[in-house]
C-alpha positions as CSV (number, residue, x, y, z in Angstrom):
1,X,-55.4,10.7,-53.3
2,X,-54.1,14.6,-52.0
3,X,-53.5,13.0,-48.5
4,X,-51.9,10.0,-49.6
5,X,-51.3,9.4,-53.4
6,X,-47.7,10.5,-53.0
7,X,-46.7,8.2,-49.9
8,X,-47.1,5.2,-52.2
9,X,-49.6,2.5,-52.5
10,X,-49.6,1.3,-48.9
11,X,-50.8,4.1,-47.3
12,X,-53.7,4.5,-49.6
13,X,-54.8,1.1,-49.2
14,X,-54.9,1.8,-45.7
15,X,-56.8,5.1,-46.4
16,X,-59.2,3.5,-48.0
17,X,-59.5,0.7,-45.6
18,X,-59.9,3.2,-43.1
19,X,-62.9,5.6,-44.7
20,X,-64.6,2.3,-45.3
21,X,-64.4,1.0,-42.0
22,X,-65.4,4.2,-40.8
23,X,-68.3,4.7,-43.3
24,X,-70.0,1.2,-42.1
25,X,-71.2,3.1,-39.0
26,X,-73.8,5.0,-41.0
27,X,-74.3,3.0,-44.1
28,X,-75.0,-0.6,-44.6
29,X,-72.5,-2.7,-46.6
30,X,-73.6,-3.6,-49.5
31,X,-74.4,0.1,-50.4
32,X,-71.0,0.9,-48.8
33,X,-69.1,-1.2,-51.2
34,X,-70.8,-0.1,-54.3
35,X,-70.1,3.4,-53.2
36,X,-66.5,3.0,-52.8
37,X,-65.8,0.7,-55.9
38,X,-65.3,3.5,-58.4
39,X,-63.1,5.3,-56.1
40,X,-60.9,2.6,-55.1
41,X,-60.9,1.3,-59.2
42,X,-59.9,5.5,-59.6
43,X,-57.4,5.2,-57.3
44,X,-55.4,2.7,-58.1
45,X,-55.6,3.2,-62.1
46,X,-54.1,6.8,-60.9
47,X,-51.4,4.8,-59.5
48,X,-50.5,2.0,-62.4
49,X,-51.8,-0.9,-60.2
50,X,-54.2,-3.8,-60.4
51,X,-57.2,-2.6,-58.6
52,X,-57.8,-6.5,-56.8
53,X,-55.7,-5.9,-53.6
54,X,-57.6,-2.2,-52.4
55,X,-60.8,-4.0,-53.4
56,X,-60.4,-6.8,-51.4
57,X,-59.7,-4.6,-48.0
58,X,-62.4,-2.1,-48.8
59,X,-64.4,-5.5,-49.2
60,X,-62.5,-6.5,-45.8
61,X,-63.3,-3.3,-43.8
62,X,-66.9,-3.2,-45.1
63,X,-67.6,-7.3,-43.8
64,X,-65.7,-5.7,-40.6
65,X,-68.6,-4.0,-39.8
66,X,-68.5,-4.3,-35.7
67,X,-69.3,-0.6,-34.8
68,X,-72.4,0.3,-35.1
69,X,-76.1,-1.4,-34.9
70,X,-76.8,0.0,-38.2
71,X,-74.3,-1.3,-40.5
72,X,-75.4,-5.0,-40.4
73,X,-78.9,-6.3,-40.1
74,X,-77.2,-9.1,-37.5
75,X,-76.1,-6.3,-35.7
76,X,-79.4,-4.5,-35.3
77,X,-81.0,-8.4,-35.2
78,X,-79.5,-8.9,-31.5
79,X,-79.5,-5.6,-30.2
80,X,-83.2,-5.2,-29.1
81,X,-83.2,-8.6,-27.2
82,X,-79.1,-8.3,-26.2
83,X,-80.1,-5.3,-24.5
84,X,-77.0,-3.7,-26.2
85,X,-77.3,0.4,-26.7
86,X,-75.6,1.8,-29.2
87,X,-71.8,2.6,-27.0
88,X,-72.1,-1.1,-26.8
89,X,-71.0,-1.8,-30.4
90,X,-68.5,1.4,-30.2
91,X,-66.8,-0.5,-26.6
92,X,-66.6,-4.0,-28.6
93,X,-66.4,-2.8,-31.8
94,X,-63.4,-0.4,-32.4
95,X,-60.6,-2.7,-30.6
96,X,-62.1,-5.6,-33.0
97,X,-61.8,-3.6,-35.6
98,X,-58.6,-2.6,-35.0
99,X,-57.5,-6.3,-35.2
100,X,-59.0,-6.8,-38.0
101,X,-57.0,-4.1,-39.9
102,X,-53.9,-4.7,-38.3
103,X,-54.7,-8.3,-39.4
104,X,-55.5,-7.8,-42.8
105,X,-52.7,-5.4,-43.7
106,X,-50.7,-8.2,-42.9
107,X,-52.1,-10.5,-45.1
108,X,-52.7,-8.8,-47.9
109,X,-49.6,-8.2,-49.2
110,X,-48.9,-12.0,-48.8
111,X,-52.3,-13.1,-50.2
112,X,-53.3,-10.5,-52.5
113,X,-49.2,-8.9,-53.9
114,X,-50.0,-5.6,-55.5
115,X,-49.9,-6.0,-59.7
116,X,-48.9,-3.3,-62.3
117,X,-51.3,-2.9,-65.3
């Protein structure tokens, strides 16, 4: 909220989005989204706003869980008998993920319009 609270509620959502994604290279997503649920529901009662649309992309980035063998057990399912090493997910992973943000920032402003308390 230092970083971004005072360019509005965009740019936090996209913050978040982004630490999530981030995060799902070292922790698996379940965990993942229970850790960031009371920061997101913090964030956004700091702000005056509904907490449903930054919910729904840190619940977004964590499903978009492409880079890393460890943050999805189908991930770590095909990797011994793919033959994939662990740059494999970064190579594939990161430009995927990358559409997916671009895609869902698009979308969630249509689908899921931010909401004053």
């Amino acid at each position: 909220m230092e970083l971004l609270g005072d360019a509005g509620p965009w740019p936090v959502i996209m913050g978040l989005y982004i630490l999530t994604a981030m995060a799902t290279m070292i922790i698996p997503t379940a965990a993942l989204v229970v850790l960031m649920s009371p920061i997101v529901l913090s964030a956004m009662s700091e702000m005056g706003l509904q907490p449903e649309t930054a919910m729904m992309a840190v619940a977004m980035a964590a499903s978009a869980s492409f880079t890393s063998p460890i943050s999805h057990p189908a991930n770590i399912l095909v990797m011994g008998p793919g033959g994939y090493r662990f740059v494999d997910y970064l190579k594939v992973g990161v430009p995927l993920t990358i559409v997916v943000f671009i895609t869902v920032m698009v979308l969630l402003p249509i689908l899921w319009p931010l909401a004053p308390v």
